[in-house]
GUDREN-335933 format. One record per residue (C-alpha): x, y, z; residue number from 1. Coordinates in steps of 0.02 Angstrom, whole numbers. Layout:
<nodes>
c1_c2_c3_n
X_Y_Z_NUM
...
</nodes>
This chain:
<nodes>
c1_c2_c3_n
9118_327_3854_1
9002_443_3854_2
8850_345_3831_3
8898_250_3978_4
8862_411_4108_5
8670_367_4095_6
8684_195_4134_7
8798_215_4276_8
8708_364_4360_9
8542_232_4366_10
8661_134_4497_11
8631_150_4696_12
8786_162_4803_13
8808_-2_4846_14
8907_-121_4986_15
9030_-261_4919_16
9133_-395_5001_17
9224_-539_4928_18
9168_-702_4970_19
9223_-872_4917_20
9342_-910_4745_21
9363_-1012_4595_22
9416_-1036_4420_23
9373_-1032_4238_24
9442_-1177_4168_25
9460_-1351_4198_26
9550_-1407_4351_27
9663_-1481_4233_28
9684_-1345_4129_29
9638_-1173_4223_30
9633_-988_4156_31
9581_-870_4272_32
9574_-878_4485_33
9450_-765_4540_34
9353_-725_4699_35
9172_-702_4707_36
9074_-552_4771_37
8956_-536_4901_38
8819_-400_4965_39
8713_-286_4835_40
8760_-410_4687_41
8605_-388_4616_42
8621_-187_4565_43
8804_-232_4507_44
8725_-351_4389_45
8589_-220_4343_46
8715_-117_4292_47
8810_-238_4206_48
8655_-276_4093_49
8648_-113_4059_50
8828_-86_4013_51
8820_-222_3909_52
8674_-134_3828_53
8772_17_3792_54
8917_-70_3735_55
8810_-180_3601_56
8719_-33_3539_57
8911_50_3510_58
8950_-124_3394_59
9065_-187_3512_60
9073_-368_3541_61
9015_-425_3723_62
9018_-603_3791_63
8862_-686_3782_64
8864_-773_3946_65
8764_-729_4104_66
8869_-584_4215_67
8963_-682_4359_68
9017_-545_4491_69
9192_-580_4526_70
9363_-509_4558_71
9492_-580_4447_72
9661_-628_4559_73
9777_-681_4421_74
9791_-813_4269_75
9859_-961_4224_76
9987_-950_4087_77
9934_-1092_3961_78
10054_-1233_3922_79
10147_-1201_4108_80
10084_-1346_4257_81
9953_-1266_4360_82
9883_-1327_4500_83
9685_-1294_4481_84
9625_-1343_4651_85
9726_-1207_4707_86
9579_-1089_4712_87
9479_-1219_4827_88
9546_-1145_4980_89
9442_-966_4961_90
9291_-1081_4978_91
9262_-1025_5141_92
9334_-841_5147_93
9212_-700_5168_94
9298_-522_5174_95
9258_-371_5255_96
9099_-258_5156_97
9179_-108_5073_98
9070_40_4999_99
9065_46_4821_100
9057_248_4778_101
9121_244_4605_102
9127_157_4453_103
9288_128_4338_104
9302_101_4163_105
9475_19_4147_106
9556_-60_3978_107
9670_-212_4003_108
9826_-217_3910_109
9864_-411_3949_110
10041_-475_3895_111
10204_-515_3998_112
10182_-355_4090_113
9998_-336_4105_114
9963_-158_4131_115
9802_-64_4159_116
9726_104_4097_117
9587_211_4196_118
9504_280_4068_119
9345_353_4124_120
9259_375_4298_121
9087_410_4389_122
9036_415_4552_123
8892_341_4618_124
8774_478_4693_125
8711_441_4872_126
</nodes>
């Protein structure tokens, strides 16, 4: 966690809002809804890159697919009906900005009862 300080404190605040939505998965078969960000995307992917960096230099297994800033609403459970076009109508939603002022490392427990764990955190310095 504590390699990750450096490559956070590189990051300007920056302004988010969510805009639009989708899916991983097929429409026939979907796994995650999500909602896509808006405003100063392109520092949050910055700092994804270099989070990534971090993490790969620590051995630990990242996804090697390009960074899609999103906000995950909820998943499908597979093997239930699921209605994939579902996510269609946040095509058109844009949300209110928001100030992003810190940064969260969280770990996902998923399962039945997903729960989630805050397990480091840095502000971003104005």
């Amino acid at each position: 966690m504590e390699r990750a300080g450096p490559a956070v404190a590189q990051a300007p605040p920056m302004v988010l809002r969510l805009g639009g939505g989708g899916r991983f998965g097929s429409v026939r078969r979907p796994q995650v809804a999500w909602a896509g960000l808006g405003g100063d995307v392109a520092p949050l992917t910055a700092l994804a890159a270099r989070l990534a960096a971090v993490a790969r230099s620590l051995r630990l297994e990242v996804e090697d697919r390009p960074f899609r800033a999103h906000l995950t609403l909820g998943r499908w459970r597979p093997g239930q009906p699921a209605d994939g076009t579902v996510t269609d109508e946040l095509a058109d939603y844009r949300g209110p900005d928001w100030p992003v002022t810190e940064v969260r490392l969280i770990e996902s427990h998923l399962g039945p009862t997903p729960t989630y764990d805050t397990l480091a955190t840095w502000p971003l310095v104005t």
